[in-house]
Each structure stands twice: as structure tokens, then as C-alpha cells.
N, C-alpha and C positions, 0 to 999 in steps of 0.2 A: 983746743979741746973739742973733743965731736957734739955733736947738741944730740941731748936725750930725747929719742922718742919713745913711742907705744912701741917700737920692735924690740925695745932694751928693756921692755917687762919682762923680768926672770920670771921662771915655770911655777902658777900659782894652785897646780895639781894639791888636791888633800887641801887644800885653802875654803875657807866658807864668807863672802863677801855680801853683805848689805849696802845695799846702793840706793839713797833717796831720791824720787824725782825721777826714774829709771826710764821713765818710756819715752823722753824725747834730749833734746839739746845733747847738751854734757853730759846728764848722766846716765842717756843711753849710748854715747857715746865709753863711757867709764865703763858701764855693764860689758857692752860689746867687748872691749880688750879684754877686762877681767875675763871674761868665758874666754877668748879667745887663748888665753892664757893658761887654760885650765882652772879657774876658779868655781865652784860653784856661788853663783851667782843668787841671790834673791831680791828682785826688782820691787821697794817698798813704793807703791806705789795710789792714788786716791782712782783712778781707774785704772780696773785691772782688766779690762777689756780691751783700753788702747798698750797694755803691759802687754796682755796676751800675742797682740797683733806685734806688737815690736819684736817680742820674743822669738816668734816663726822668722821673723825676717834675720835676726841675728841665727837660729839654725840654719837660715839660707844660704848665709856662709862661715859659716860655724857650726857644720852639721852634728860635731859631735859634746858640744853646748850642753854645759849643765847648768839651768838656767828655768825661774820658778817667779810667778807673780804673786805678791801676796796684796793685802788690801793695807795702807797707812794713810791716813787723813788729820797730816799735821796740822791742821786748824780747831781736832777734838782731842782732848786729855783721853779721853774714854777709849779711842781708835787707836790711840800712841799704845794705852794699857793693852789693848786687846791684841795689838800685834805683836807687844815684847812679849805676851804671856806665851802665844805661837813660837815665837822662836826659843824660849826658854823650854819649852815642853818639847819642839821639835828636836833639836840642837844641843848636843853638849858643849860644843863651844862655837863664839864668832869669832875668826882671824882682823877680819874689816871691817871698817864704820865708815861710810861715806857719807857725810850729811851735806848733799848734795842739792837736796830741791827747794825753791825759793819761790816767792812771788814777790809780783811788782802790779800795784793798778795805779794808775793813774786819775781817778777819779776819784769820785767821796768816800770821805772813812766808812771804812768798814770793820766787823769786829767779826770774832772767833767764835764757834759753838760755847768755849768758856769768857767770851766777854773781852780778849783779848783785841786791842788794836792789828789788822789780819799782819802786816807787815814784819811786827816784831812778837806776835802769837807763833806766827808760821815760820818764821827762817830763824828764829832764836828758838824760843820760851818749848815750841813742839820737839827742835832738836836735843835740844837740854833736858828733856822730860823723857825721850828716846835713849839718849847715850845712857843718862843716870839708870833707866830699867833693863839696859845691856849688858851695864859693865860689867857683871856680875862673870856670866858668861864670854865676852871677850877677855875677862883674867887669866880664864883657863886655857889660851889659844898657845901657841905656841909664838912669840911675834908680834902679837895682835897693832891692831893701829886705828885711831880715831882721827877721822881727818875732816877740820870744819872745813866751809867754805865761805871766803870772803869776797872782796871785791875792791876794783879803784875807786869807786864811790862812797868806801868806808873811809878814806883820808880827808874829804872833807866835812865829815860826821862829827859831831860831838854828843855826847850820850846827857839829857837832862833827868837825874835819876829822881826829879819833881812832877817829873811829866812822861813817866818812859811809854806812856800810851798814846802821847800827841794828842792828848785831850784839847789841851789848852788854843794850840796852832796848831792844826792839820796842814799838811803842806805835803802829798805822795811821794814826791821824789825824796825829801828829808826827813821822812819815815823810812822810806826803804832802806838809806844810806845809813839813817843811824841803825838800820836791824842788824845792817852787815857790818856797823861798827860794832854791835853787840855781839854777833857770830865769832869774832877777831876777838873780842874778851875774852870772851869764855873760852876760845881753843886756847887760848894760852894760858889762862887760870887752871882748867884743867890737868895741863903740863903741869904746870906747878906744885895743886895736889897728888895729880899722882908718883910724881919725883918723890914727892916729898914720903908716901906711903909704901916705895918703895913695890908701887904697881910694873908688872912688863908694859903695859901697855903704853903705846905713845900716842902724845897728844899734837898732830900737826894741822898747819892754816896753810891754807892756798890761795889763789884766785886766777880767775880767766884770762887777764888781763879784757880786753871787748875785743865779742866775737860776736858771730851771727848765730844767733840760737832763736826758737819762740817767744822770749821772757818779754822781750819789749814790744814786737808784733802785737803780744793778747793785749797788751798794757794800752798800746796806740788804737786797738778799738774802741777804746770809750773815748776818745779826740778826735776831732775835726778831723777834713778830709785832705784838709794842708799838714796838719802833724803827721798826719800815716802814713803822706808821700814823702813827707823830710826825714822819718824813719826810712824806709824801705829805700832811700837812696846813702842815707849812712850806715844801713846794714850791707848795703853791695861795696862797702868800702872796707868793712871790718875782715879783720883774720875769717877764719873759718872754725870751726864749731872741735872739728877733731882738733887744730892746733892750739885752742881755748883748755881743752879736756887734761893738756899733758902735765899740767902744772899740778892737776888734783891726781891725775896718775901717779906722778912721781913719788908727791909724796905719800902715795898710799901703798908703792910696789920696790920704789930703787934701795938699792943698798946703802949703806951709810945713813942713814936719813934719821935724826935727830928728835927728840920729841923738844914741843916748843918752838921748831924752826919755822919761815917761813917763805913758802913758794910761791914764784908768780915769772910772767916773761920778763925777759932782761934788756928790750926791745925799750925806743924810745916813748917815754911815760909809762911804759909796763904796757904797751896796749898791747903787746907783739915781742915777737922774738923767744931764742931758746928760753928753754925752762932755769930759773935761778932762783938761790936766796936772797930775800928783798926783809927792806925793813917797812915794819907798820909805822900808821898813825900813833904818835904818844901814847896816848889814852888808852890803846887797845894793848900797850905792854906794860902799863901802871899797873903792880898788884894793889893797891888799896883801890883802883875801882874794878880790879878784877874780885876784889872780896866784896864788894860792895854789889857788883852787877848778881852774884853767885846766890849771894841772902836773897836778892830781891826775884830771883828765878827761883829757889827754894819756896818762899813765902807762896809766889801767887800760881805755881802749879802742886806742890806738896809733894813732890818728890824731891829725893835726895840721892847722891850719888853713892853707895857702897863703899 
């Protein structure tokens, strides 16, 4: 079978795509093919100055790019609101949902403008707060598609729904991994409810498998000057960032594609290799704590999905 890339993205003309995270790694990566595809493109993004600068460079070669920065600062409830309200008022409908942008620090906890742990504020509870003020308008798409993003660091995750803020043990890498074990819930609980609603929209998970993007570069600045060189020599070892991107491609653009499925490399441990359907960690396809993760993201940001 031929391996799927970015060039086997069908024609995404009349398509309207939201891409988080837009202006570097993956999901400017993601933006780039989308426009290059014909999509119009909207780069959610917390600066829209470094969105700005990417974007000329994606007209660089994509000169005829439809392709727009707005401002999204998933670490504020108040920023999520103000940008769905934009696109709701802009936009009759969205085709795409990439929930794409993540962080990772490696240093002391931190918290969210709402008091969130940043790790599972930002890459869960901000997307979850996003999709739910979307859906409304990606119903009306023609197609439409919600695509989380996970990661191989959510298999070693286990979600403690007594502590989801790492109050108790802070530990950064076992925050992060449980946030992406939380990102892998919720795509797939989503599928579930909207199966169950009898929504078009589909609900798909991905991941990078590891590639070399910025995420762990910013994270290795707050470390010594031995971690940033043991970084920076296991980033000249990883895939590359475009063959990272193909996995949330696919499932946001190929045909067939399934809601509930999930993608990631077929390469050995998932680091690498073509694009394939993989299975998750347990936990992340248990609907009882997918109903459980869904209350406890309801409760502490007050939105609700449509």
C-alpha cells in the first residue's frame, strides 16, 4: 500500500479550517498544507504577530493562500469566549477543528488566568471550552471534523480524577502526559456523543508520533545546560516536523476516515513511519471515564457542548 502524505490531501477549496497552535511546529505545519490545499485557513493563535510573520511566509509559497491570524490564548476561558464569539459572528460555518497547540514546561507548576494547572488548562480543559463554543457552527459544515491531538506519552498516563490539577505531586512531565491522556478522552467521548446525537461531525485523535518541533526546546530552557544539550542531540535524531504533521493531516483531510478512529505512525513504537490506525491507552477508550473526565471539564470551565 502507498504511504499517505500531505500530497494526497484532496482539494480543500470552499473548506474553512481552524488550526491551534498555528504559527510554528505542526500546526503551522498543518496550516501550511491546509491553504496549500485550498482551505481557508484561520491560525488560532496567543501571538498573532509571530501568526502574522508565518503567514507571509506560507504566501511565500502559497501565494495564493487564504490564510488569517486571529488572537486564541488557551490558558483564558475569557480568550476561548472571545474568539468563538469572532468566529460565530464571522463564519456561518467551520469544516475543521484542529486542536492542535499544547504546552509543556518543565519547571514549577504553574496555573492558568482561571486557576488551571497550565498543562491540563491548556491542552485539555482550553480545547474543550473551544470545541464546545464551535460546535454549534461546525454542525452546519458540510463534513465537518474535530480532530484532538495526542501523543506517545499519553500511554504512560493514568488520569487521577482526585487530583486532575497535580496539586497533590507536581511532577511536569506527568502532567503533561496525563493532559494528553486527557486530550485521548475527550476525542473519543466526543465521538461518542456525537454518534450518539446523530451529529455529522466527526470526532478524531492523532499523534506525532516524536518529531522535532519547538515544544521541548522552550520546555529545556528552564534546565540545566546538560539537559538542553541531551535535548538538542535527541531532536537531531527524531523524524522531522512535516512527517510528525501527517498523522493529524490525515485524519482531518483523507477519505474514509472514521469518527472515534485513531491515528498515529506505524513505525516502530509509533515514533516514525507511514500514517496508521493505532490503538490507545485503555483508559483513554473507557467510556465511564470518558463520562467522568466530560462532567469534570463541564463543572470547572461552565461550558457545555450543544
Amino acid at each position: 500500500m502507498t504511504e499517505w502524505t500531505e500530497r494526497d490531501i484532496p482539494d480543500q477549496s470552499g473548506r474553512v479550517a481552524v488550526v491551534t497552535g498555528a504559527n510554528s511546529g505542526l500546526g503551522l505545519v498543518t496550516a501550511t498544507e491546509l491553504a496549500r490545499s485550498g482551505a481557508h485557513v484561520v491560525m488560532a493563535v496567543r501571538d498573532t504577530a509571530a501568526a502574522e510573520r508565518a503567514a507571509e511566509d506560507i504566501r511565500g509559497t502559497v501565494p495564493d493562500a487564504l490564510i488569517e491570524a486571529r488572537r486564541l490564548d488557551l490558558a483564558s476561558l475569557d480568550s476561548v469566549r472571545a474568539f468563538a464569539k469572532g468566529m460565530n459572528d464571522d463564519f456561518p460555518a467551520i469544516d475543521l477543528l484542529v486542536n492542535n497547540a499544547g504546552v509543556l514546561h518543565l519547571g514549577p507548576a504553574r496555573t492558568t488566568a482561571d486557576g488551571f494547572e497550565t498543562h491540563f488548562g491548556v491542552n485539555m480543559l482550553g480545547h474543550f471550552a473551544l470545541t464546545g463554543l464551535l460546535l454549534g457552527i461546525l454542525g452546519r459544515a458540510e463534513a465537518p471534523r474535530v480532530v484532538s491531538i495526542s501523543s506517545t506519552a499519553h500511554r504512560g498516563a493514568r488520569l487521577d480524577f482526585d487530583d486532575l490539577m497535580s496539586r497533590n505531586t507536581f511532577r511536569p512531565r506527568r502532567a503533561y502526559a496525563r493532559s494528553k491522556l486527557a486530550c485521548t478522552v475527550y476525542g473519543f467521548e466526543l465521538h461518542r456523543r456525537l454518534e450518539k446525537a446523530g451529529s455529522p461531525v466527526l470526532s478524531v485523535v492523532a499523534h506525532p508520533g516524536i518529531c522535532r518541533t519547538n515544544l521541548s526546546p522552550r520546555a529545556f530552557k528552564e534546565r540545566s545546560a546538560i539537559s538542553r544539550a541531551v535535548d538538542r542531540a535527541t531532536q537531531r535524531a527524531f523524524p522531522s516536523v512535516q512527517g510528525g504533521a501527517r498523522s493529524q493531516l490525515h485524519a482531518a483531510t483523507a477519505p474514509g476516515v472514521r469518527g472515534g478512529q485513531f491515528y498515529g505512525p506505524s513505525g516502530f513504537q509509533e515514533i516514525r513511519g507511514p500514517v496508521a490506525t493505532t490503538e490507545p491507552n485503555p483508559q483513554a477508550a473507557d467510556p465511564a471515564c470518558g463520562k467522568k473526565l466530560w462532567a469534570a471539564a463541564e463543572e470547572l470551565t461552565g461550558i457545555s457542548h450543544p
